[in-house]
N, C-alpha and C positions, 0 to 999 in steps of 0.2 A: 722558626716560623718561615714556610713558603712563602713566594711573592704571592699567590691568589688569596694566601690568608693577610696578610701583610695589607694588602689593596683593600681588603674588605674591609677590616678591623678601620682603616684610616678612613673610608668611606662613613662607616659608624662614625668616628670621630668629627666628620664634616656636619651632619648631620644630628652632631648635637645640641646648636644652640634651637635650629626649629624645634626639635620636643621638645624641648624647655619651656619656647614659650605658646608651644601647644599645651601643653601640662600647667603650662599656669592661665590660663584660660578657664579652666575647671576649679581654681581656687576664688572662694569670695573674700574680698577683700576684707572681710572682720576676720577670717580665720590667718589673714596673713602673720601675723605677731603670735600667734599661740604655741604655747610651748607645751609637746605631752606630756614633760617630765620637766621640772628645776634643770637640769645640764643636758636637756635632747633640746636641739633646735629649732626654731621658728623657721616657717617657709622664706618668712626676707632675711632672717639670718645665713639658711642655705644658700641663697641667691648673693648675698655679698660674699660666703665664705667659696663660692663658686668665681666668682671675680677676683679674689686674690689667689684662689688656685688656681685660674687658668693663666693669671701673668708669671705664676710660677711657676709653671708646666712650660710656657711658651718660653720663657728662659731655659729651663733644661734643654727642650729641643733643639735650641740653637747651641747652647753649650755642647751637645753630641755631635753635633753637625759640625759645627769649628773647631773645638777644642779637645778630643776625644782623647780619655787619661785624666781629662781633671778633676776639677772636685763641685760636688754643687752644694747646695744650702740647703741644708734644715729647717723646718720651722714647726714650730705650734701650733695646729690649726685651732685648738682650742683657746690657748692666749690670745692670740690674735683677734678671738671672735670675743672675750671680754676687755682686754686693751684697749683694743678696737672701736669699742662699743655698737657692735653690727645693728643694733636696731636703730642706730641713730642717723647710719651711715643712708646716700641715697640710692633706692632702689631701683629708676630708669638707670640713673649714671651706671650703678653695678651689671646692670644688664646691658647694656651698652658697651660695657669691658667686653662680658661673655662674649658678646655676638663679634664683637673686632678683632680680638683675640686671638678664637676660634678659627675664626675665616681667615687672618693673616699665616697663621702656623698651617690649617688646612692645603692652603696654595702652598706654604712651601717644603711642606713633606710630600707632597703631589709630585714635586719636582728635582725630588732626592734620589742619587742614582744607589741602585740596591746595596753597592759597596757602603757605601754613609751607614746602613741601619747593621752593619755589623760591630759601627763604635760602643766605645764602654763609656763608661765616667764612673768617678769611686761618690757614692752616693752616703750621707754620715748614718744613714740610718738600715744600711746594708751591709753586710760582710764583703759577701760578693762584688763583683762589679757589676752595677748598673748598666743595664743593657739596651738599646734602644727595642728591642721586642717588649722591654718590660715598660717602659715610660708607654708604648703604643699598649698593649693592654690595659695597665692603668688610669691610663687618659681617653681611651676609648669609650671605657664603663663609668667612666667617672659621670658624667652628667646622666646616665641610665639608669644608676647607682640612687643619686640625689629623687631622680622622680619619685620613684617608690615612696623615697623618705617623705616626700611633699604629698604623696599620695596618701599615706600612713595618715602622716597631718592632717589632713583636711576629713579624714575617715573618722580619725579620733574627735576633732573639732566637730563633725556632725554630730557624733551620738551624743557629746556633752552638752550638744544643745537639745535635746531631747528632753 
């Protein structure tokens, strides 16, 4: 990846907790718990499983930044979203996470010199080595990704009220 896509994509990335909570602005509050299927997710489920991934993201990032070679963690997003018990958890607090998160790792990939984004880390659920192009695509689309889903949500939540 070029530095002008590089810049871009991370700009996406700064910019994704405002659509978030632009996009949830458009959700009413009885669709938030609805689930379209038994194991598809609720809009405040996504919202909490968005706050334990972005503390998990922002730990990778710093991991490539300092520690480049090592190893990072795995997890479950779906355990974690039944363990968890994400409907229970609180919704300002999770979004709260999002929005600090975001904005802490934004300033400080803003401030990474090009050399930084050529580290690796051995990622458990890769062959390859994880690469900082790939953690910045993935975490760029990641909240872009979600909207839709919340979008889907709240589309499917309409027509059943019907």
């Amino acid at each position: 990846m070029d530095a002008t896509e590089r810049n871009e994509k991370i700009e996406l990335y700064g910019r994704g907790y405002a659509s978030l909570a632009e996009a949830l602005t458009e959700v009413p509050p009885e669709a938030m718990k609805f689930k379209p299927e038994p194991k598809e997710w609720s809009v405040h489920e996504i919202i909490i499983h968005l706050a334990d991934s972005e503390s998990n993201a922002a730990m990778r990032a710093r991991k490539l930044i300092v520690e480049p070679g090592g190893a990072l963690m795995g997890y479950d997003q779906d355990q974690w979203a039944i363990t968890l018990d994400y409907h229970e958890q609180n919704l300002q607090d999770a979004l709260e996470t999002v929005r600090l998160v975001r904005k802490s790792t934004y300033e400080l990939l803003k401030k990474q010199s090009a050399d930084v984004f050529t580290h690796t880390v051995k990622h458990p659920e890769y062959d390859e080595p994880y690469t900082f192009d790939k953690w910045l695509n993935i975490y760029s689309r990641h909240i872009p990704s979600h909207i839709e889903q919340i979008r889907n949500n709240v589309r499917l939540w309409q027509e059943r009220q019907k």
